[in-house]
C-alpha angles and dihedrals in degrees: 000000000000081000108043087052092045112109129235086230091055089040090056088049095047093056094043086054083055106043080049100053095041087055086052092049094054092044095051085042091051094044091050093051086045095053083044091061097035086054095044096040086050088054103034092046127067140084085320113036128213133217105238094225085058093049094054091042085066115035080051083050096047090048099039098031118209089022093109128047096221119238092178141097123257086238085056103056093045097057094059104033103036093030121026116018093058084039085047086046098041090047080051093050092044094042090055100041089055100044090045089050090051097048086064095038095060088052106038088047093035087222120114087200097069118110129161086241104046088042089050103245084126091048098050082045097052090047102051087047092051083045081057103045101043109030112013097041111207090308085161098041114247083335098075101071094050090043096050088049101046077055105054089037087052078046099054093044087054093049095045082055098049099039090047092050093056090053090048135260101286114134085227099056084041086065089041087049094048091046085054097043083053099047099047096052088047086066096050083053102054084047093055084047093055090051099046130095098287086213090078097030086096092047091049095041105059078049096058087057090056121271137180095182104103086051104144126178096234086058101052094077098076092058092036090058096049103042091055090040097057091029089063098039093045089052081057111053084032095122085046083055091048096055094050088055086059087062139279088279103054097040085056091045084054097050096271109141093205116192091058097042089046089048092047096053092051080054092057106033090053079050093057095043096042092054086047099036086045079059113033110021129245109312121170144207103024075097092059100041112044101054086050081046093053097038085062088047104037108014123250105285103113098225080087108023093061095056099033088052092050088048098050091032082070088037088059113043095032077065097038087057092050087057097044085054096044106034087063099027132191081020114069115228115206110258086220076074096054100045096039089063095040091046093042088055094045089044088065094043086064101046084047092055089044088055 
């Protein structure tokens, strides 16, 4: 009886439900097997290289211990379990936390040209973290890197916005205020650098070029936490987003309030890049090419865009790293270096296309 009294029009809906969730399904399915290759190739691949079978032997036995008789070395397994694979995870937490801060950035700001590194968010937080390593000590425990550079990120964030609005509102002198912003807490850097203790300049500098290979599991968890955090809280406030990104007028006209929420999302956003940037270093340009990758590829509503930029943001610098420790190898070139060529070139693709 349910059938016959079904309509064609249900029916129809019923089917299209079907066909929709199936296609998620296989897209969640295919970005889970693609996550899959890009880790394992990040751990099996390198100056020395490891057999696959033998990667996944150790990181199973290392989570079910006792489940695999080993037929590794103990430098093996040190090297994927104490080395790559926390340096593959970390480079997959700060990819996605800087593609995902430039996805709302772009929005938030309407200019495809924002990116924490090129409005100096990178560059406040690298600064507050070389503040923190040189000068402060870890006055707060593990906490105080990530805390200075959430500060001088937050900072940063404060200053772009008031320089540009002296300038005035256009997207363009947005970009130019961010360059001189940057610039000009580089410099302060290098300063705090020359004044530091010249036993650890080597060891931030090459930070500062952006670096994973202090990666260590215990420390994992900080950006871990914030990255799903904000991630979460951005997906949902992702048509708000939306309707910021349509202009202060119409948001308001929607039920955005959208100073706050403007003001919100900054917060956030220096909290993301300040974490990152605490961990990794200051790498640029991951912020500024991945969004422009997924809005190709998805569109431009952010219900996609967020998670998506999140997704290929991993993709990308867990690959970018791979090629900084095998292009050199045995020697280890700072990732800041890979993605700095890629993104200058793609920098100049999208002006190309503005123009």
């Amino acid at each position: 009886m349910l059938a016959e009294d079904a309509s064609p029009g249900s029916v129809t809906v019923s089917r299209l439900g079907s066909v929709r969730g199936l296609k998620v399904g296989a897209g969640l399915l295919a970005a889970l097997l693609l996550l899959t290759f890009t880790i394992t190739a990040g751990v099996s691949l390198g100056s020395a290289p490891i057999p696959v079978a033998t990667v996944w032997s150790i990181v199973v036995s290392k989570i079910a211990p006792g489940s695999i008789e080993a037929f590794w070395s103990a430098g093996r397994e040190s090297i994927v379990w104490d080395v790559r694979l926390p340096r593959v995870i970390l480079a997959g937490l700060v990819g996605a936390g800087l593609a995902l801060t430039g996805a709302v950035l772009q929005s938030v700001t309407r200019n495809p040209l924002a990116d924490p590194h090129l409005l100096g968010v990178s560059s406040g937080g690298a600064l507050g973290a070389i503040i923190a390593l040189l000068h402060t000590g870890l006055i707060l425990g593990l906490a105080t890197v990530p805390l200075f550079a959430f500060v001088g990120a937050l900072a940063a964030t404060m200053l772009v916005a008031f320089v540009s609005r002296a300038l005035g509102s256009s997207a363009d002198r947005l970009v130019l205020a961010g360059v001189a912003v940057a610039f000009v807490l580089t410099s302060i850097g290098n300063l705090m650098i020359f004044l530091g203790d010249p036993r650890a300049t080597h060891t931030v500098i090459f930070w500062m070029l952006g670096g994973l290979g202090l990666a260590q599991w215990s420390q994992l968890l900080y950006p871990g936490l914030v990255l799903f955090a904000s991630l979460g809280w951005l997906s949902i406030r992702a048509r708000e987003i939306n309707a910021l990104a349509m202009g202060d007028e119409t948001a308001m006209t929607l039920g955005v309030p959208v100073r706050r929420f403007r003001l919100t999302l900054f917060v956030v956003t220096a909290l993301l890049t300040g974490v990152m940037v605490a961990f990794s270093g200051a790498i640029g340009f991951i912020g500024l090419m991945v969004p422009h990758f997924v809005r190709l590829l998805a569109g431009s509503d952010n219900v996609r865009v967020i998670p998506l930029s999140a997704f290929f943001g991993a993709l990308a610098l867990i690959l970018a790293d791979l090629v900084a420790r095998v292009i050199m190898a045995p020697e280890d070139m700072p990732i800041g270096v890979v993605t700095g060529l890629v993104g200058g070139i793609a920098f100049v693709a999208i002006l190309k296309r503005r123009a």
